[in-house]
C-alpha positions in Angstrom: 162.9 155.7 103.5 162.8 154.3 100.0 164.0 156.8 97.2 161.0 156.0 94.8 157.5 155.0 95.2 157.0 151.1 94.5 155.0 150.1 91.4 155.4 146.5 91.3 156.1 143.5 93.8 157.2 140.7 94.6 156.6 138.1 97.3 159.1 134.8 96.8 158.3 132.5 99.7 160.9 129.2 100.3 159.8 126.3 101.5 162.6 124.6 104.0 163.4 121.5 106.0 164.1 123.2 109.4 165.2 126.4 111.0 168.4 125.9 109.8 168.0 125.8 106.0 165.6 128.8 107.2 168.1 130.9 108.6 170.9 130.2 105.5 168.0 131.0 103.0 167.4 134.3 105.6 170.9 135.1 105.3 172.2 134.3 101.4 169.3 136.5 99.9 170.1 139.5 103.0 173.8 139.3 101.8 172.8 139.3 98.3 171.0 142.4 98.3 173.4 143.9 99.9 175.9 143.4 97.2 174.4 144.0 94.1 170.6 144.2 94.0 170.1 147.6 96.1 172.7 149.0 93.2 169.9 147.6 90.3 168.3 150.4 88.7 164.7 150.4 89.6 164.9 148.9 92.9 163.3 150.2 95.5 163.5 147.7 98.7 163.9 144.5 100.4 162.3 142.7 103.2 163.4 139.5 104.5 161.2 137.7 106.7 161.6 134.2 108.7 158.0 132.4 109.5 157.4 131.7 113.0 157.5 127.6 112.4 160.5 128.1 111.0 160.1 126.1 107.6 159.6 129.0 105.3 161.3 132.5 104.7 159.5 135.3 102.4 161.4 137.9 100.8 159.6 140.9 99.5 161.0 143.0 96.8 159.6 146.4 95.6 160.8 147.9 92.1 159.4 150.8 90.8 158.0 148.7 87.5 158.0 145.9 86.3 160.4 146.8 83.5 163.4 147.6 86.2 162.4 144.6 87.5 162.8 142.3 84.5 166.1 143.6 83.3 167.5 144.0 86.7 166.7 141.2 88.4 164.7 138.5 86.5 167.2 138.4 83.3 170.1 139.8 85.1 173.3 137.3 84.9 173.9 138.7 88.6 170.7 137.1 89.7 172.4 133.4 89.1 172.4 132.8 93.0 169.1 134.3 93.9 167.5 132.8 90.6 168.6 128.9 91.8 166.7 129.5 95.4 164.7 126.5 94.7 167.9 124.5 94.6 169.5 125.9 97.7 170.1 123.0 100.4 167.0 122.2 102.5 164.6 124.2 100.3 161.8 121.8 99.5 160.2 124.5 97.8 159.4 127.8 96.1 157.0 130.2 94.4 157.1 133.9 93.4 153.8 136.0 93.5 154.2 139.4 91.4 151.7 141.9 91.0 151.0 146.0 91.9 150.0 147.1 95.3 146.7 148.9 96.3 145.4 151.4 98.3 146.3 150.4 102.1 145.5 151.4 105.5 147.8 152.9 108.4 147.6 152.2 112.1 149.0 154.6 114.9 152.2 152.7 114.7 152.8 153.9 110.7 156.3 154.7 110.2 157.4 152.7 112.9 159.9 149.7 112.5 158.1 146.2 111.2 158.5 143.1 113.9 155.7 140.7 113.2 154.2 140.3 109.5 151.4 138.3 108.1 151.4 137.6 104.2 148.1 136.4 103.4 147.7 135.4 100.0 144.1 134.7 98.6 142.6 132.8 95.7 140.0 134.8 93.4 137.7 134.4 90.8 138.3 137.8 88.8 138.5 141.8 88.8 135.0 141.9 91.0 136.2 139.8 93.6 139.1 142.0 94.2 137.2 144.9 94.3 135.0 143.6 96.8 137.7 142.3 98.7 139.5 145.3 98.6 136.6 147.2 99.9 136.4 144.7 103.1 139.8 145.9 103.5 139.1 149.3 103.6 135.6 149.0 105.2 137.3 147.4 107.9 140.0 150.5 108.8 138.1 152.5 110.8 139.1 150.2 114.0 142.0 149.1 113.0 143.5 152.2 112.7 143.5 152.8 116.0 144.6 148.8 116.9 147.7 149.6 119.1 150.8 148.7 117.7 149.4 148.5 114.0 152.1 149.9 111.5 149.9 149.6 107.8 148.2 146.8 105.8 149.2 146.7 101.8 147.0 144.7 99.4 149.0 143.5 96.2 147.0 142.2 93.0 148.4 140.0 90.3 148.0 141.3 86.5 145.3 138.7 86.1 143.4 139.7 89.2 143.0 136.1 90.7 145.8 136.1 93.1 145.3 139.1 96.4 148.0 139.3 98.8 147.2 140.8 102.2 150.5 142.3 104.4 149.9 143.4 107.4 152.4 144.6 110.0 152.9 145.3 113.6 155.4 146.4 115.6 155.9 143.5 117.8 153.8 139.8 117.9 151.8 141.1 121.4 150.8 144.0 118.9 149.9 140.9 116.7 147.7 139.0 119.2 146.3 141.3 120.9 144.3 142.4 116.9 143.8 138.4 116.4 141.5 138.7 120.0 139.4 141.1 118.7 136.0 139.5 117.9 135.3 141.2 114.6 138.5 139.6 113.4 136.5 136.1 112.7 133.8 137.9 111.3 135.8 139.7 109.0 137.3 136.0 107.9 133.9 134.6 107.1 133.3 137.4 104.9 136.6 137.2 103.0 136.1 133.1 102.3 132.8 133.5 100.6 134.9 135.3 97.7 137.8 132.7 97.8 138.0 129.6 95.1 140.9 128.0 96.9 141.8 127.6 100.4 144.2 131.0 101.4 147.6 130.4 102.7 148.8 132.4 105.9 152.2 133.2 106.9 153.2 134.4 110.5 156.7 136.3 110.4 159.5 138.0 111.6 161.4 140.8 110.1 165.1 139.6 109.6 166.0 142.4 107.7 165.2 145.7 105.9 167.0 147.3 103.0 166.7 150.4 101.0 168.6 151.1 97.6 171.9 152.4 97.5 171.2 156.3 97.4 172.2 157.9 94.0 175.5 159.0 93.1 176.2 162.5 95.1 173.7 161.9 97.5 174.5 161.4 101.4 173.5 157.4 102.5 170.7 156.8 104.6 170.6 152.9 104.4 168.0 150.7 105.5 165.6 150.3 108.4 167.0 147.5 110.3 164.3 145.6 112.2 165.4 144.6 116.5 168.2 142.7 116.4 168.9 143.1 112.6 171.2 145.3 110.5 169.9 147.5 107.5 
């Protein structure tokens, strides 16, 4: 479990020629973390996701403010590697969405480990669409909180309330499917684009790997949560 509660986030999602660039931009930001970010003071965790048409990887990062994160990470001479991403070979592109999360919901599969993702980043007007949006959210949990093999959904909000990301997680991608059948999903959808002012972008995932900050000096390691077939 994370030793502090996350107060700020990031999302940086790479662009990449193939699943090969994919899986080396996958594994040079895991290894990274590993060796000198968990250690930052502030930071909290680290997901690394790969996208299903393998061409992008997102890596979520949760600091406890956005102070730790600016003098850890952003102007941190360690970050040299991780700050020239966008350079990497077969990257073809990169952005960085930081903001706070919200109030989320739980499924019957909270606490359980992550699988399948979707980061769902929407385009707002203002304050008042994100508190309508975020009441869709919330309007919509009472039957997704029974969905089978739902772990939680997080909104994030950008300081200037125009940019909403939606991350939802399952335990596995049948979890996954079997809430994209359900018919009130659509209806949901057409709700959500009446608030939009840009088209949203959608990100199917897998969890590559999941990693907690070191544990403080004197105190007995728990490490990460390491997704199927990944290490913590």
């Amino acid at each position: 479990m994370p030793s502090a509660e996350p107060g700020f986030v990031t999302f940086g999602v790479l662009r990449t020629d193939g699943a090969r660039a994919s899986a080396d931009a996958a594994a040079a930001i895991t290894a990274e973390v590993r060796e000198w970010v968990r250690h930052a003071p502030g930071f909290v965790s680290s997901r690394v996701h790969l996208g299903v048409a393998d061409d992008v990887v997102v890596h979520r990062g949760e600091w406890t403010d956005p102070d730790s994160y600016r003098t850890s990470f952003q102007d941190s001479p360690a970050g040299g590697r991780l700050h020239g991403a966008a350079g990497w070979p077969g990257v073809t592109g990169a952005t960085v969405f930081r903001g706070a999360p919200a109030a989320g919901i739980a499924g019957p599969a909270a606490g359980r480990r992550p699988g399948t993702v979707v980061v769902a980043t929407r385009h707002l007007p203002g304050p008042a669409a994100v508190a309508e949006l975020l009441g869709l959210l919330h309007g919509s949990g009472e039957w997704k909180r029974d969905s089978p093999g739902f772990v939680s959904a997080t909104p994030y909000v950008d300081a200037e309330c125009r940019t909403f990301v939606n991350y939802p997680v399952w335990v596995d991608r049948a979890a996954y499917d079997a809430w994209m059948a359900d018919p009130r999903i659509p209806a949901g959808q057409q709700e959500i684009a009446r608030l939009e002012v840009a088209p949203p972008e959608y990100l199917l995932c897998t969890v590559v790997s999941d990693i907690a900050a070191a544990p403080a000096a004197g105190t007995p390691p728990t490490g990460g949560t390491a997704p199927p077939g990944g290490t913590a």
